[in-house]
C-alpha positions in Angstrom: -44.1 41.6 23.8 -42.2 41.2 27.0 -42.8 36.9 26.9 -41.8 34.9 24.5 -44.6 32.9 25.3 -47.6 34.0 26.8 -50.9 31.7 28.2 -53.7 32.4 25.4 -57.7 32.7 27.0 -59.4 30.0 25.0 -62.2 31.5 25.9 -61.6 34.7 23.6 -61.3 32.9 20.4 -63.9 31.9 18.3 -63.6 28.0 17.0 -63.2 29.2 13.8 -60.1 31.1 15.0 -58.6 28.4 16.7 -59.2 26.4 13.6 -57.5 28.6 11.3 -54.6 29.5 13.9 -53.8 25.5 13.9 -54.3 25.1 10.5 -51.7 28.4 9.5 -49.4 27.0 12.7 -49.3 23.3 11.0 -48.9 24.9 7.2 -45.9 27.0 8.7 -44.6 23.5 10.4 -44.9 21.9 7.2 -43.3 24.5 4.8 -40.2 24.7 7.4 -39.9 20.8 6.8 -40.0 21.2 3.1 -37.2 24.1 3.7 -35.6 21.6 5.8 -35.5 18.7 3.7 -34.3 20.5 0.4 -31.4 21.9 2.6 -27.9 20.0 1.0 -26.6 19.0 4.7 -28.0 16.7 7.0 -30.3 17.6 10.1 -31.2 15.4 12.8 -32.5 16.5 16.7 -32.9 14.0 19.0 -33.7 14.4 22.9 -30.8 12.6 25.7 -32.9 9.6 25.5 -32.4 8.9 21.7 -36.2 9.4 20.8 -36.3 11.6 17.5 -37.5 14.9 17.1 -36.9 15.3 13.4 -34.5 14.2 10.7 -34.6 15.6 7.2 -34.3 13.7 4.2 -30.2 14.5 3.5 -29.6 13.0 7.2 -31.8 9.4 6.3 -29.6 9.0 3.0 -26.4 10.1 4.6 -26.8 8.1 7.7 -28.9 5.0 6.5 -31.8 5.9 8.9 -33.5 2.5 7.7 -30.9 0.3 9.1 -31.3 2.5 12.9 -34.6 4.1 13.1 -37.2 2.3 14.9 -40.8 3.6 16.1 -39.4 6.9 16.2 -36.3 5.8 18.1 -32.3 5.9 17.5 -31.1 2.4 17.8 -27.8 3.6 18.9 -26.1 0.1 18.8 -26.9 0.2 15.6 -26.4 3.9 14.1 -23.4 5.3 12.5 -23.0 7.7 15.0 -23.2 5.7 18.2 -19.6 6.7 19.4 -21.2 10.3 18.6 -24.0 10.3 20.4 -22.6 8.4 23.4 -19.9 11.1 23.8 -22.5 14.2 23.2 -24.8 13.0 26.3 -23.9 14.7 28.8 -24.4 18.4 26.9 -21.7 19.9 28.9 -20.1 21.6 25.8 -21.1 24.7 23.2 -20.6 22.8 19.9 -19.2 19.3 19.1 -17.5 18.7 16.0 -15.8 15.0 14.6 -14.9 13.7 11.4 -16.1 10.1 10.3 -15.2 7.8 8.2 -17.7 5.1 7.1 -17.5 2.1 5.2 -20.9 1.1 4.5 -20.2 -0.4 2.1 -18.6 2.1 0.4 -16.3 4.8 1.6 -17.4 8.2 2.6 -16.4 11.1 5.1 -18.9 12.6 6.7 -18.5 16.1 9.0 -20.6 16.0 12.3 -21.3 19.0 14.1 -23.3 18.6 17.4 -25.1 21.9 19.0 -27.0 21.3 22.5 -30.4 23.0 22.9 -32.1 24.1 25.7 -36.2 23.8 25.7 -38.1 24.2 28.4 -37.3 21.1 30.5 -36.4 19.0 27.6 -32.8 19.7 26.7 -32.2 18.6 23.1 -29.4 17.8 20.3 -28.8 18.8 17.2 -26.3 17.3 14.9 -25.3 19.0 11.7 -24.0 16.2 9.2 -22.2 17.4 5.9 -21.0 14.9 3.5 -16.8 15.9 2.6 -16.1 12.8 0.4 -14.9 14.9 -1.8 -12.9 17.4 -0.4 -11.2 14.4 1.1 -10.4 12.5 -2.1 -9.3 15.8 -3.9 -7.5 16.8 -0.9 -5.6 13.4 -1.5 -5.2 13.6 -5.2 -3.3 17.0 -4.9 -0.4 15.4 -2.8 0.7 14.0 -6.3 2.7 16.1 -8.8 0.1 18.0 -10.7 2.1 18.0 -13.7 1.2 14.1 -13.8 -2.6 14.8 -13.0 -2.8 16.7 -15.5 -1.4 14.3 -17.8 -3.2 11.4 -16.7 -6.8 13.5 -17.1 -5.2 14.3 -20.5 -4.7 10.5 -20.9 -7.6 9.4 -20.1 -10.0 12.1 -22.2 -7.8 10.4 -25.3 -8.2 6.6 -24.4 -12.2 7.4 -23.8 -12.5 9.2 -27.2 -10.2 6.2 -28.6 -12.7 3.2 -27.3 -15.7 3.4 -29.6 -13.8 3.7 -33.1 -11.7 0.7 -31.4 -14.9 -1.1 -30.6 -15.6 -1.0 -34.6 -12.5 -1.8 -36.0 -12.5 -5.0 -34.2 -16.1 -5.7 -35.2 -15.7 -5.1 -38.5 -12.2 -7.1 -38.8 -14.5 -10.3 -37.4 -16.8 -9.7 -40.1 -13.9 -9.0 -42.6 -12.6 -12.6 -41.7 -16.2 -14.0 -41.9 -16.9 -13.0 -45.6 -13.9 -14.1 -46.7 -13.9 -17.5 -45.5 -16.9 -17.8 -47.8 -14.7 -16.7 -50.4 -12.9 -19.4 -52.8 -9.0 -17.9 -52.4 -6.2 -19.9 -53.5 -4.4 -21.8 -50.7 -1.4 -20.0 -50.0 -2.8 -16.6 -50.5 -6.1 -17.2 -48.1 -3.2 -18.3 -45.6 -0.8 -14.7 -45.8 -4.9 -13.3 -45.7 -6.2 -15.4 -41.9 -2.8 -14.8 -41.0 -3.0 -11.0 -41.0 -6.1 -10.4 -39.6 -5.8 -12.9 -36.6 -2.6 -10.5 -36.0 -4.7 -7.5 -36.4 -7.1 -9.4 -34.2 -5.0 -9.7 -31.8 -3.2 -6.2 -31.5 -7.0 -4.7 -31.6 -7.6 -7.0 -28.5 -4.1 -6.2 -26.8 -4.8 -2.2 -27.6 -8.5 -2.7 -25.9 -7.0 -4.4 -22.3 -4.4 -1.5 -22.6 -7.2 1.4 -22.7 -9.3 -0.6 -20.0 -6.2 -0.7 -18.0 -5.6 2.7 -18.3 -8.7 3.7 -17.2 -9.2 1.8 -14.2 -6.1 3.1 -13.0 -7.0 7.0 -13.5 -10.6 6.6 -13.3 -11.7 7.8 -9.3 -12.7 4.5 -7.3 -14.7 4.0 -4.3 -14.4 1.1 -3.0 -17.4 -1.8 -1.9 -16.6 -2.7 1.8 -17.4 -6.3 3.6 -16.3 -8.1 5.8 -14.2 -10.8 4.4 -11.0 -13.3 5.1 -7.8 -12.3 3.5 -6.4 -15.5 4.0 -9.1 -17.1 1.7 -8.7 -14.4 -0.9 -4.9 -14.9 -1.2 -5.5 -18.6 -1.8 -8.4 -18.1 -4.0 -6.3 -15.5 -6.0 -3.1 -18.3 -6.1 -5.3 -21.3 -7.4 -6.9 -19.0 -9.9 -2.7 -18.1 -11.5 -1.9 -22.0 -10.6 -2.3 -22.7 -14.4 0.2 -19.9 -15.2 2.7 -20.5 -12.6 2.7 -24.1 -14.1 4.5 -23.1 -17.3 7.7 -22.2 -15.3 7.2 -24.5 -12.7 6.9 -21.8 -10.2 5.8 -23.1 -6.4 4.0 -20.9 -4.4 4.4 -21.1 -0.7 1.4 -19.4 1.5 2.4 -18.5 5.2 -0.8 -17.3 7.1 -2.3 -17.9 10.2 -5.8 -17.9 11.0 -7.2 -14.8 11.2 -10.6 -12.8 11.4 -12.7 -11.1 8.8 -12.1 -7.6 8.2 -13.5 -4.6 6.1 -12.1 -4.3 2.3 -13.3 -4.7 -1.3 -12.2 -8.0 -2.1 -12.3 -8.1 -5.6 -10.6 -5.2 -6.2 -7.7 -6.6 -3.2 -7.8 -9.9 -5.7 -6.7 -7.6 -8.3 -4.1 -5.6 -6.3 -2.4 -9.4 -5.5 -2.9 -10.7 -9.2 -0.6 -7.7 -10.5 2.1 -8.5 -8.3 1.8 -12.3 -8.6 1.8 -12.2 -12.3 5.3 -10.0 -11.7 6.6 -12.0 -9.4 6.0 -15.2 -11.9 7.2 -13.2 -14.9 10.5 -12.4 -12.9 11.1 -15.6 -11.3 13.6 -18.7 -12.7 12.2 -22.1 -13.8 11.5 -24.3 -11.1 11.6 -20.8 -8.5 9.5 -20.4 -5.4 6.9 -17.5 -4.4 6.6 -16.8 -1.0 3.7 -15.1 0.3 3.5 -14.3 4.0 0.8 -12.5 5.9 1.7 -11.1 9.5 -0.7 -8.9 11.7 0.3 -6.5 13.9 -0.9 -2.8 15.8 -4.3 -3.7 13.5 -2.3 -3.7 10.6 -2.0 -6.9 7.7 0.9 -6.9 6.2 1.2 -9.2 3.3 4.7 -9.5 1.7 5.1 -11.3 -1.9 8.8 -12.5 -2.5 10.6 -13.8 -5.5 13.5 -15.4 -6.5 14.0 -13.5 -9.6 17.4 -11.3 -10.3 16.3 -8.2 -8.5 14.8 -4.1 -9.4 18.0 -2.0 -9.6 17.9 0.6 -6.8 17.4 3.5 -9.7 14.3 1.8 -11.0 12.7 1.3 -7.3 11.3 5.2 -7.6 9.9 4.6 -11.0 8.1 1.4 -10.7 4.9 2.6 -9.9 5.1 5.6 -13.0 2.3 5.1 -16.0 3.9 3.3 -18.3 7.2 2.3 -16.9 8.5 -1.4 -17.3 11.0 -3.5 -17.8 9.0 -6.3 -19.5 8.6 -6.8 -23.3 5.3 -7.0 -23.3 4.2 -5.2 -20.5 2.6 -1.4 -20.2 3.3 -0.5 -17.1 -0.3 -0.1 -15.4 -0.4 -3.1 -13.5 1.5 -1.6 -10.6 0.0 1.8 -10.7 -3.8 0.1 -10.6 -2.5 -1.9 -7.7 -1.4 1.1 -5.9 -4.2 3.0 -6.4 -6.3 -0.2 -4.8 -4.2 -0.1 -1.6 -4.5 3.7 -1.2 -8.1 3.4 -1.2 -7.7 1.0 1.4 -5.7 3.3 3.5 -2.8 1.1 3.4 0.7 1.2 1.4 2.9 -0.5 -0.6 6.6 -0.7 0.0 9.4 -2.4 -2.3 12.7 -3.9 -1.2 14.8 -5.7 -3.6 18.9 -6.1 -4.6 19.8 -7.3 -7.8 20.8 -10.9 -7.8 18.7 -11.7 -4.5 14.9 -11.3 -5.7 12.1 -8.9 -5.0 9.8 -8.2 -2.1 6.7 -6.2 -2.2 5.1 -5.3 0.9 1.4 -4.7 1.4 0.0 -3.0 4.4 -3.5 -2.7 5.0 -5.0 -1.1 7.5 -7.4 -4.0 9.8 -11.3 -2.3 10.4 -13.6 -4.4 11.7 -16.0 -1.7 12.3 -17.4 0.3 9.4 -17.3 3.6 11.6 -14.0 5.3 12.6 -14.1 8.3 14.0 -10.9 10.5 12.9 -8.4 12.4 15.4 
């Protein structure tokens, strides 16, 4: 055949053979959509003016199609890949390629390829979309000493098997207490008895926030994204340790500015700030002063927490954020490695500056999105 396509005579067909030609033509069509829509990457062909040709089904879960796709139309103002498609208009290139990162509401990468196709009169585009969520948080995990991966994954396989035999020792020490408060036991003995098992109690409890702990701070997170005002969360989060900071008489001292919503998971943020607060109480003197101050600058917020306390020695700086390291009594050293984990998944960072005798400042830095696309250099 020297055409690809060739004018077919009507008139030398039967009915019945047109028939059958459109209904083997539209089983074909619909067996390459089924092919199509089981594929594991995402497929979407769209003409210049944004009306859609096809999408399969990986491309409408990947890119939210219900929030952009109208009467067959991309809403562009409205689709993840606006900046995308805006910059793949004018087809003067072989193949397109970007990296995304969506928060929507929660974080994912996505790989967009973008190959131009001439038909006919009707120049078309194709966009290949893969989703390398991932690769990208494995690609970040490996920048850490695999030693302490390993370790942690170790950790964590031990404190999962550990939580359901916990779960029944505690149950069965309520009960315990419960039958033998209907027991008649002589005064001082039924004393040396309660008092035991409220301290059993208790150490069952304090071992159960301990596993959680650890947990949360090896467990892989993704974060939920909204928009929401930092400035309110930092004051929700220091009326909600006002009761705490009461016992040593501990002022806290807020210097903000008004400033616009941004993108970020604010309960988990609300966590990040109660682990340093609660460290920044424990360390201050009676009667001491926290300062918290939040600046904002190249669309960065940086929110600083400064005590008054005697200070990190410059050995311990490096360690502070190791499983398990602390210089508290009481403490078990997770608190600062959840709230590091928290900011990473924000993007941001934490730095520490302190000089015994002269307090301690933790610095957080978080990067400001107000749009929940950004495409990647």
């Amino acid at each position: 055949m020297d055409k690809l396509y060739e004018y077919i005579d009507p008139s030398r067909y039967s009915e019945e053979d047109i028939k059958n030609t459109i209904r083997d033509l539209k089983s074909s069509k619909d067996l390459f959509e089924r092919l199509l829509n089981i594929v594991a990457e995402g497929i979407m062909v769209i003409t210049q003016n944004c009306e859609l040709v096809f999408i399969n089904q990986c491309a409408k879960i990947l890119l939210n199609s219900d929030k952009w796709l109208v009467d067959g139309k991309v809403d562009t103002s409205r689709c993840i890949l606006q900046d995308i498609i805006a910059n793949t208009k004018k087809m003067d290139f072989l193949t397109y390629h970007r990296e995304l990162e969506v928060l929507d509401p929660k974080l994912k990468y996505l790989d967009i390829s973008c190959i131009p196709f001439e038909k006919d009169e009707a120049p078309l585009l194709i966009y290949l979309i893969k989703d390398i969520t991932k690769q990208k948080l494995e690609s970040d995990q490996k920048l850490m000493n695999p030693t302490f991966i390993d370790n942690l994954t170790f950790g964590a396989g031990i404190a999962h098997e550990l939580g359901n035999p916990l779960a029944s020792l505690s149950l069965h020490a309520q009960l315990l207490k419960r039958s033998l408060s209907k027991i008649d036991i002589p005064g001082k003995k039924s004393n040396e008895i309660h008092k035991s098992l409220d301290i059993l109690n208790k150490e069952l409890i304090r071992l159960d926030e301990t596993i959680t702990q650890f947990l949360d701070a090896v467990r892989p997170t993704n974060p939920q994204f909204s928009l929401f005002n930092i400035h309110d969360t930092l004051k929700s989060t220091i009326e909600t340790l006002g009761e705490t900071a009461k016992e040593k008489r501990i002022t806290f001292h807020l210097e903000s500015y008004e400033n616009e919503d941004f993108l970020m998971d604010e309960m988990r943020l609300k966590q990040a700030f109660t682990n340093i607060l609660l460290n920044a109480i424990e360390a201050s003197p009676l009667r001491g002063t926290i300062t918290i101050a939040l600046q904002e600058k190249d669309e960065v917020c940086s929110i600083s927490f400064t005590d008054q306390g005697e200070g990190i020695q410059h050995s311990q700086i490096s360690k502070i954020f190791d499983p398990y390291y602390t210089t508290k009594e009481s403490g078990n050293g997770l608190g600062l490695l959840i709230t590091y984990r928290i900011i990473k998944d924000h993007g941001g960072s934490i730095s520490v500056k302190s000089k015994p005798g002269s307090g301690t400042s933790f610095i957080l830095s978080i990067p400001i999105r107000k749009k929940a696309v950004k495409l990647l250099p």
